[in-house]
VOBA-1610 file (N, C-alpha, C; in pm, whole numbers, padded with zeros to 5 digits, always signed):
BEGIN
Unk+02989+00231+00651Unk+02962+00364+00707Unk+02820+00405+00673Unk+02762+00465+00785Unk+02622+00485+00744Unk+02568+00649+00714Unk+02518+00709+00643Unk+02510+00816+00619Unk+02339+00834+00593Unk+02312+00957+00636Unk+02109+00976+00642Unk+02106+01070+00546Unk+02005+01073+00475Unk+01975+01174+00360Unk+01816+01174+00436Unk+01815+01340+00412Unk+01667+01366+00466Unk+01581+01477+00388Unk+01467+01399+00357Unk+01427+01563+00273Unk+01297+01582+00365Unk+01318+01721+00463Unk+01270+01772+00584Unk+01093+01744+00576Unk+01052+01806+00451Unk+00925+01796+00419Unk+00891+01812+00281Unk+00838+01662+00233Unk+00837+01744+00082Unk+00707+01829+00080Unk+00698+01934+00053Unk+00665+02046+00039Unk+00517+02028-00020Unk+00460+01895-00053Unk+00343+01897-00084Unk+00229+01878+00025Unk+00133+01994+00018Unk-00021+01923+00087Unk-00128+01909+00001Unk-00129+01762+00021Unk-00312+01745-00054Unk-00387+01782+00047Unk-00514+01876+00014Unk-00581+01882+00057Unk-00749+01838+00020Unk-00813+01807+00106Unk-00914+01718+00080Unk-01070+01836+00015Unk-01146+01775-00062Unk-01181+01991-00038Unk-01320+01893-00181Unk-01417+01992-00236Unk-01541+01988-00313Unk-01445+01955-00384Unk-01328+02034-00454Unk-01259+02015-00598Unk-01282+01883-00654Unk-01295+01856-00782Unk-01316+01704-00852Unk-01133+01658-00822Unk-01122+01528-00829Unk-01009+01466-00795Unk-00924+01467-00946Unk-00979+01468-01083Unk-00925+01486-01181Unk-00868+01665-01173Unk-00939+01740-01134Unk-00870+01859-01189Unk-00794+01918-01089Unk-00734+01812-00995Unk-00609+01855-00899Unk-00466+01742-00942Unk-00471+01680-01070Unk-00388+01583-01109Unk-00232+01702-01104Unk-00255+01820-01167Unk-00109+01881-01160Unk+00006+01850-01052Unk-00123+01833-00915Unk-00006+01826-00799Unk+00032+01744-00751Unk+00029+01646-00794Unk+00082+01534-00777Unk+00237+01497-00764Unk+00299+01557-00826Unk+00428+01544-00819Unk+00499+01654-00770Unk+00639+01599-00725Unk+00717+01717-00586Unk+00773+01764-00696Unk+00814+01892-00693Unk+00891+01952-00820Unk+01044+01877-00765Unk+01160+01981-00882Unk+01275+01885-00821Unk+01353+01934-00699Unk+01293+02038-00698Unk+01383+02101-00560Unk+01365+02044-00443Unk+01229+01976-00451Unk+01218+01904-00338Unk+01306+01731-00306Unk+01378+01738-00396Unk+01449+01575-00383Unk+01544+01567-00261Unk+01575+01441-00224Unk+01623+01426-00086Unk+01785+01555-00063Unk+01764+01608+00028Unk+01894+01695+00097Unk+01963+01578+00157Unk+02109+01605+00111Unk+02160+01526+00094Unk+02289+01564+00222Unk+02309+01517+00329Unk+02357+01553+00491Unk+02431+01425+00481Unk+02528+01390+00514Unk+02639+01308+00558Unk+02624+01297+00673Unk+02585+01169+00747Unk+02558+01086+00894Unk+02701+01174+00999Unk+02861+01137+00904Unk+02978+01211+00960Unk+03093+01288+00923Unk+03013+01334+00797Unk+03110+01436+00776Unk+03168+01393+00732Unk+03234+01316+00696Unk+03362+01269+00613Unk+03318+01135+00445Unk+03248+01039+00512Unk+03223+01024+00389Unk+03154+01063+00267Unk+03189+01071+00107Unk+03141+01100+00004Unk+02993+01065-00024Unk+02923+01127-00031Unk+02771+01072-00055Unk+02768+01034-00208Unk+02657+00927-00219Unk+02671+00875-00419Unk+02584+00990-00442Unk+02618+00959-00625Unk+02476+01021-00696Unk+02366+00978-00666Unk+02259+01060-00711Unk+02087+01011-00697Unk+02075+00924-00770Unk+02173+00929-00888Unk+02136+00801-00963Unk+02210+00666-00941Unk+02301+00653-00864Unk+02343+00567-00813Unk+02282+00444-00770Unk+02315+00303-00823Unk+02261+00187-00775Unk+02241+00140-00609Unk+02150+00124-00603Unk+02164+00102-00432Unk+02067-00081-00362Unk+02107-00091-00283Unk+01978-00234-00247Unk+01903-00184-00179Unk+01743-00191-00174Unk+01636-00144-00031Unk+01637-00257+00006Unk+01689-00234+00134Unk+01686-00319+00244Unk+01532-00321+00349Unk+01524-00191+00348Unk+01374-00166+00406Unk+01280-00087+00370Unk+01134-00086+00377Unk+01080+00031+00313Unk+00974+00048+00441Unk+00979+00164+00458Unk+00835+00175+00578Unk+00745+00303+00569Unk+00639+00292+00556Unk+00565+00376+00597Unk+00504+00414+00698Unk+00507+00555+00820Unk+00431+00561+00870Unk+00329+00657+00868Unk+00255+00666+00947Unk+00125+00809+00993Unk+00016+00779+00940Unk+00031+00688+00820Unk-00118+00646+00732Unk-00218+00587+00802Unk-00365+00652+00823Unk-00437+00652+00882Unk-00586+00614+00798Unk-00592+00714+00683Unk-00712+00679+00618Unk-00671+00604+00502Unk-00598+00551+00473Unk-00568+00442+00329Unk-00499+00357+00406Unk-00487+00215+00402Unk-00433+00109+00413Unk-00314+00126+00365Unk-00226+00033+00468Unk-00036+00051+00382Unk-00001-00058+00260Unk-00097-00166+00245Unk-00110-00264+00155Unk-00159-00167+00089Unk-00229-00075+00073Unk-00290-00001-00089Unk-00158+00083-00141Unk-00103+00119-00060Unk+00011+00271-00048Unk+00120+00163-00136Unk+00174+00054-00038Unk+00261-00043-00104Unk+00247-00058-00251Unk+00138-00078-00257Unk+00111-00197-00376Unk+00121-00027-00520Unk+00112+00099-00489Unk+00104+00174-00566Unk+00265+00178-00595Unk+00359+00173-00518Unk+00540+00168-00532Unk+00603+00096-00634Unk+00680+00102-00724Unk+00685+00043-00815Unk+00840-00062-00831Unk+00869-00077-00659Unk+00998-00172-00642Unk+00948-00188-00537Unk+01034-00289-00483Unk+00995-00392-00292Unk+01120-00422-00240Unk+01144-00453-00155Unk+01253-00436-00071Unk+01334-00572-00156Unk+01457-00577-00107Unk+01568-00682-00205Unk+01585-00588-00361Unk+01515-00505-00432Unk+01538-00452-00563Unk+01639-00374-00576Unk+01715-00343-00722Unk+01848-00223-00697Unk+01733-00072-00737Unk+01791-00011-00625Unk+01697+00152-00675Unk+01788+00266-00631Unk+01765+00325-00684Unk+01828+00502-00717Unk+01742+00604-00580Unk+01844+00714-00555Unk+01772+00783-00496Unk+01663+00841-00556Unk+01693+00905-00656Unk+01613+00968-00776Unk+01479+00874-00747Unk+01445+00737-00775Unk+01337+00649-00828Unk+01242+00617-00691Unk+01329+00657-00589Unk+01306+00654-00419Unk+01165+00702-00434Unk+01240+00820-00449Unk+01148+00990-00443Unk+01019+00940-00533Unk+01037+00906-00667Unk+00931+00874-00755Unk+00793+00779-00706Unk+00892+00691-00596Unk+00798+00613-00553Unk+00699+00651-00464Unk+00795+00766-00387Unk+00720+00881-00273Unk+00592+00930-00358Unk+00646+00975-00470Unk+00501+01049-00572Unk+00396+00983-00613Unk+00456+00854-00636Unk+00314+00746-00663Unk+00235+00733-00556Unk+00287+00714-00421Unk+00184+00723-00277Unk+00135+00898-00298Unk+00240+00966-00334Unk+00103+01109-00321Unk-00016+01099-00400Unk-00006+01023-00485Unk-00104+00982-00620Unk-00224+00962-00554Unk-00193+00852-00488Unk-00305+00744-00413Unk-00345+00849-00307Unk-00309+00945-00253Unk-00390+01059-00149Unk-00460+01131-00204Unk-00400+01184-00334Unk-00487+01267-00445Unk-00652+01178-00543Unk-00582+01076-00553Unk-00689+01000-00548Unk-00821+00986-00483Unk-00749+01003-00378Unk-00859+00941-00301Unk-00917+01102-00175Unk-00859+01181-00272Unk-00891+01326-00216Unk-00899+01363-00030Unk-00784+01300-00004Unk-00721+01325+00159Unk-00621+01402+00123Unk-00616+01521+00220Unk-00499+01598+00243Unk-00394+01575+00361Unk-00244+01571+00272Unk-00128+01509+00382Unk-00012+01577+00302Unk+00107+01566+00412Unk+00229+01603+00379Unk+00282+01501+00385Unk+00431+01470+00336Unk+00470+01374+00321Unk+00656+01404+00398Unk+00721+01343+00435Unk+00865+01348+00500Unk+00920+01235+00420Unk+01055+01229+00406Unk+01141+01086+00352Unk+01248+01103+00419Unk+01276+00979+00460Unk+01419+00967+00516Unk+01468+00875+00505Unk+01606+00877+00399Unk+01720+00726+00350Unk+01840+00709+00451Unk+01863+00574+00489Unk+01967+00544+00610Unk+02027+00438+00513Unk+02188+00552+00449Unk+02273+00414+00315Unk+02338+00348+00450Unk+02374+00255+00434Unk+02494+00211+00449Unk+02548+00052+00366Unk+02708+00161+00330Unk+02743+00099+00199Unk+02619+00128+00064Unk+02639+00012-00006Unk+02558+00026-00091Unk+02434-00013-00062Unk+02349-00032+00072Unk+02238-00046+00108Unk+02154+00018+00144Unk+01995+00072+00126Unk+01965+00176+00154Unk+01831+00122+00248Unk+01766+00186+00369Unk+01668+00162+00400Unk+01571+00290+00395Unk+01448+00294+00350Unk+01384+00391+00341Unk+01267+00426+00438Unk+01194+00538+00531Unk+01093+00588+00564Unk+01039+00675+00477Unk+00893+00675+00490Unk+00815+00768+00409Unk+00711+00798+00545Unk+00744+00925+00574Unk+00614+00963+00685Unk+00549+01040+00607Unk+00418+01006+00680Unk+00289+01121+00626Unk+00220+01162+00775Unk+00213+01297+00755Unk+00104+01331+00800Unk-00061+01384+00745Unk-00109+01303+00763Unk-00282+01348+00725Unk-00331+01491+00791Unk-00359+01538+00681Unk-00422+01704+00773Unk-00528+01732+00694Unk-00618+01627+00634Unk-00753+01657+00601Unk-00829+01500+00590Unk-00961+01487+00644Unk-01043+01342+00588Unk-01052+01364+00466Unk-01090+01197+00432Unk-01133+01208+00278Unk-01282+01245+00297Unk-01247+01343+00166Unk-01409+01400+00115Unk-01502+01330+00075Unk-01635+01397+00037Unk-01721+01287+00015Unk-01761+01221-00110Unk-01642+01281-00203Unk-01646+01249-00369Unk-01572+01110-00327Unk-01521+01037-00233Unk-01419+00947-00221Unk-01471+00814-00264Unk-01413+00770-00390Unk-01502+00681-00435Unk-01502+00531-00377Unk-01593+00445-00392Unk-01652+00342-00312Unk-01519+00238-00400Unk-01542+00126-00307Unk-01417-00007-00342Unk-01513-00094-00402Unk-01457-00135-00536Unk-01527-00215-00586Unk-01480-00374-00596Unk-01564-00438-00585Unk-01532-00585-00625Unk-01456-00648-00768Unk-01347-00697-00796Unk-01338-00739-00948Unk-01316-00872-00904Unk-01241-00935-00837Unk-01238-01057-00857Unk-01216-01122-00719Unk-01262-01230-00682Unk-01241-01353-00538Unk-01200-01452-00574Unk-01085-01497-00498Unk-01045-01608-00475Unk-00995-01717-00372Unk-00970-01813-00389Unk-00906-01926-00250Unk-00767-01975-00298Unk-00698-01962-00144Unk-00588-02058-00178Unk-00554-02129-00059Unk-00516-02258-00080Unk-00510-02342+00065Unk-00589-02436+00105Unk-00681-02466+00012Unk-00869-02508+00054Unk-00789-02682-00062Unk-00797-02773+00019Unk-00744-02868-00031Unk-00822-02997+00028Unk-00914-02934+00096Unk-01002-03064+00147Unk-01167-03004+00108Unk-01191-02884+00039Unk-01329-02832+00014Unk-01280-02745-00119Unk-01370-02808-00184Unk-01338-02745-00333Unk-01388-02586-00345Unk-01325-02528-00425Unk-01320-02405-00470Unk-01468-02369-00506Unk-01505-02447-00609Unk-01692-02426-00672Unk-01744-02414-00529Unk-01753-02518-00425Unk-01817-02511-00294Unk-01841-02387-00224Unk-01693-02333-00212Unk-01691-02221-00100Unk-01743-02103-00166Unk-01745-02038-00338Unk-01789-01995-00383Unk-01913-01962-00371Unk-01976-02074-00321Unk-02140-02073-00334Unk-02205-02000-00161Unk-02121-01982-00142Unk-02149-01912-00005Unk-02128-01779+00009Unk-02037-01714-00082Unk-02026-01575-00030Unk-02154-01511-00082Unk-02156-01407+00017Unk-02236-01257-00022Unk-02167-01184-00141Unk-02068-01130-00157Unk-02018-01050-00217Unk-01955-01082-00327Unk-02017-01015-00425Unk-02015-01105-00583Unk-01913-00995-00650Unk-01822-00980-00809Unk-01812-00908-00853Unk-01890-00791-00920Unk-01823-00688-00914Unk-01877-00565-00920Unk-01964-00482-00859Unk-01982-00560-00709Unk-02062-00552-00611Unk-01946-00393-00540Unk-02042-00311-00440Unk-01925-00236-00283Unk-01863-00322-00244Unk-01719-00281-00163Unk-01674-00408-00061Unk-01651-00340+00040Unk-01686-00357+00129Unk-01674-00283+00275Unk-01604-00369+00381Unk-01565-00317+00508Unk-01458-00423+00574Unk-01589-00532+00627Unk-01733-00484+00632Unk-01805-00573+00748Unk-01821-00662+00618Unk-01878-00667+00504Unk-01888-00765+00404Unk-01774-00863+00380Unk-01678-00832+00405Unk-01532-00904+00381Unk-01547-01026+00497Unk-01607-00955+00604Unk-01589-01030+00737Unk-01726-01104+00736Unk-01823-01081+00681Unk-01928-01190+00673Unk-01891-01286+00577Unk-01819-01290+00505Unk-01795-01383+00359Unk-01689-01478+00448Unk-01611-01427+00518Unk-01522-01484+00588Unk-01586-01629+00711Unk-01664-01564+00773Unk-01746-01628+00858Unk-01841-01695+00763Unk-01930-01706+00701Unk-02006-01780+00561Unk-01871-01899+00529Unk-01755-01845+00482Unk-01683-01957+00472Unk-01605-02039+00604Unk-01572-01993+00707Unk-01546-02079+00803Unk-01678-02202+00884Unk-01800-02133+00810Unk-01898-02228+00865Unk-01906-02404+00764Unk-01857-02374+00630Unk-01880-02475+00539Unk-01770-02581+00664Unk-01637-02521+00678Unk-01550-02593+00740Unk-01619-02644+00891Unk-01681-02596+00933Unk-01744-02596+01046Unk-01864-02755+01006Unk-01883-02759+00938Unk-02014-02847+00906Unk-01935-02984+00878Unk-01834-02944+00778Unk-01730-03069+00744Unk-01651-03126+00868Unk-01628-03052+01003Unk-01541-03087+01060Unk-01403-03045+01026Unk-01389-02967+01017Unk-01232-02963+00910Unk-01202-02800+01010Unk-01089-02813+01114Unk-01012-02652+01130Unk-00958-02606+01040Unk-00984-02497+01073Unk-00936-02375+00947Unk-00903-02301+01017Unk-00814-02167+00952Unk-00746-02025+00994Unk-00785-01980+00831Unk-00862-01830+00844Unk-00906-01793+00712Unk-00804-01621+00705Unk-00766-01605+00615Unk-00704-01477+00585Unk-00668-01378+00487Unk-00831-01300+00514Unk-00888-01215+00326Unk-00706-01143+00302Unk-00660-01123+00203Unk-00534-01066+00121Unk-00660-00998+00082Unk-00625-00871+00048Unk-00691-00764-00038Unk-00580-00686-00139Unk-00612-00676-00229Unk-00537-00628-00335Unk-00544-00501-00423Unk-00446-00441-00518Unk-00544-00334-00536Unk-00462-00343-00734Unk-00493-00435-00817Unk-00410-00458-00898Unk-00404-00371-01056Unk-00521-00252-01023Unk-00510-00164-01096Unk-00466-00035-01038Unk-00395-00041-00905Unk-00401+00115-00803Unk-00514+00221-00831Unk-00662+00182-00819Unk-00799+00231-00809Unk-00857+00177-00695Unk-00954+00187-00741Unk-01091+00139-00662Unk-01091+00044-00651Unk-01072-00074-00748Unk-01106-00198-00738Unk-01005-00307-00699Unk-01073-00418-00620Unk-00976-00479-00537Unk-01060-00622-00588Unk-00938-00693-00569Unk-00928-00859-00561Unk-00916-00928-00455Unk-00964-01002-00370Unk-00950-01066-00268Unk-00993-01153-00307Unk-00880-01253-00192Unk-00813-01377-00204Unk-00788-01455-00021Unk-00895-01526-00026Unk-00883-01580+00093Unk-00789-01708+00123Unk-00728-01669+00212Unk-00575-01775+00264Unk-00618-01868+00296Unk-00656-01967+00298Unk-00719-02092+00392Unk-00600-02184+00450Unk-00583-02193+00521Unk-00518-02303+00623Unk-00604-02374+00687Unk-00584-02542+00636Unk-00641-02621+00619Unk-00595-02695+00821Unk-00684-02766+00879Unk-00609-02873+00980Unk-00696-03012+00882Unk-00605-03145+00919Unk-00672-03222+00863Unk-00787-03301+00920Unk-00896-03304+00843Unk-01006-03364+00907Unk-01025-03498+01030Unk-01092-03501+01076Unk-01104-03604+01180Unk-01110-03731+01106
//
C-alpha cells in the first residue's frame, strides 16, 4: 500500500543578499514544526513513526539551477539502497539547505515521501528565488586524477594539464584539460571517451576531479 507524506513548503528562504555567509549559519536548519505532514495516500492505512526504519528506493532532486545536483548529492549523508528514518530524510533536506547558504543563493525547499511498504522514495524540490551573490566563493582545485588509462601512463597525461592544484577550476578549464588529454591519445592512435567526475569531498569549495578514460585498443 502506498501512502505520500508531504511537507507543503519547508518554510525556509535563503536569501542571497551583502550579508557574510558565516553570520547567516542560524538558518540553516527547518525548526521542527516544519517536518514532513504526515497524509495517508487512502485513508485507511496506519502511517509509521518518523523514526521508523525504511529503504530509499529513490532520491531526486529537482529545480536546482545554480549548484550542481552532484554537489547537493554528495552533501546527503545516505544514497539510495540505505535504511533511513523519516526524521534523517528531513536532516538530509537541511544539509542541501547548508550548501545554498553556503554558497549564499536564496531558495525554498518542498519534500515529498512516496512509502510503500517499508520502502520509501524521496523528492526534494527547490525553488531558487535569488542568484548567488558576489561573496560566492571561487572552486578550488585539491586534487586530479585518471582512471581507465591502461595503455598511457598516468605520469604522461599529467604532464599535459593546465590546471594544477590549488589553482580556480572553472567549467572552460575542465574542458581544456580534457581536450589537452584526448590529444596525447590522438598522437598515440589510441580511441578514447574522456569523462571529468567532479567531486566535492569536503562539501566546500574544493573539488577533486577524476577523469574516466575509456580506453579502445590501439591499432
Amino acid at each position: 500500500m502506498r501512502n505520500a507524506f508531504t511537507c507543503a513548503a519547508i518554510g525556509l528562504a535563503l536569501v542571497g543578499g551583502a550579508m557574510p555567509v558565516w553570520a547567516q549559519q542560524a538558518s540553516t536548519s527547518a525548526p521542527p514544526y516544519d517536518a514532513p505532514t504526515q497524509v495517508p495516500g487512502d485513508g485507511k492505512s496506519a502511517l509509521p513513526p518518523v523514526t521508523a526504519p525504511l529503504v530509499l528506493k529513490q532520491l531526486t532532486i529537482l529545480g536546482n539551477q545554480r549548484i550542481p545536483a552532484n554537489r547537493l548529492m554528495a552533501a546527503v549523508p545516505f544514497h539510495v539502497g540505505d535504511t533511513v528514518s523519516q526524521s534523517r530524510i528531513t536532516q538530509g533536506l537541511q544539509d542541501v539547505m547548508k550548501v545554498y547558504q553556503q554558497d549564499n543563493v536564496g531558495a525554498r525547499f518542498h519534500q515529498n515521501l512516496k512509502l510503500t511498504g517499508k520502502n520509501v522514495e524521496v523528492e526534494w524540490k527547490i525553488e531558487e528565488t535569488g542568484a548567488a551573490a558576489t561573496t560566492t566563493r571561487p572552486l578550488k582545485l585539491e586534487s586530479v586524477d585518471f582512471s581507465g588509462n591502461l595503455h598511457v601512463a598516468t605520469s604522461e597525461l599529467r604532464k599535459v594539464l593546465h590546471l594544477q592544484p590549488g589553482q580556480t577550476v572553472t567549467p572552460d578549464d575542465v574542458l581544456s584539460d580534457e581536450k589537452a588529454i584526448q590529444a596525447v591519445y590522438v598522437k598515440k592512435n589510441i580511441g578514447v571517451t574522456i569523462e571529468p567526475d567532479v567531486q566535492y569531498p569536503h562539501k566546500d569549495e574544493r573539488v577533486a576531479i577524476t577523469y574516466k578514460v575509456t580506453e579502445k585498443s590501439p591499432d
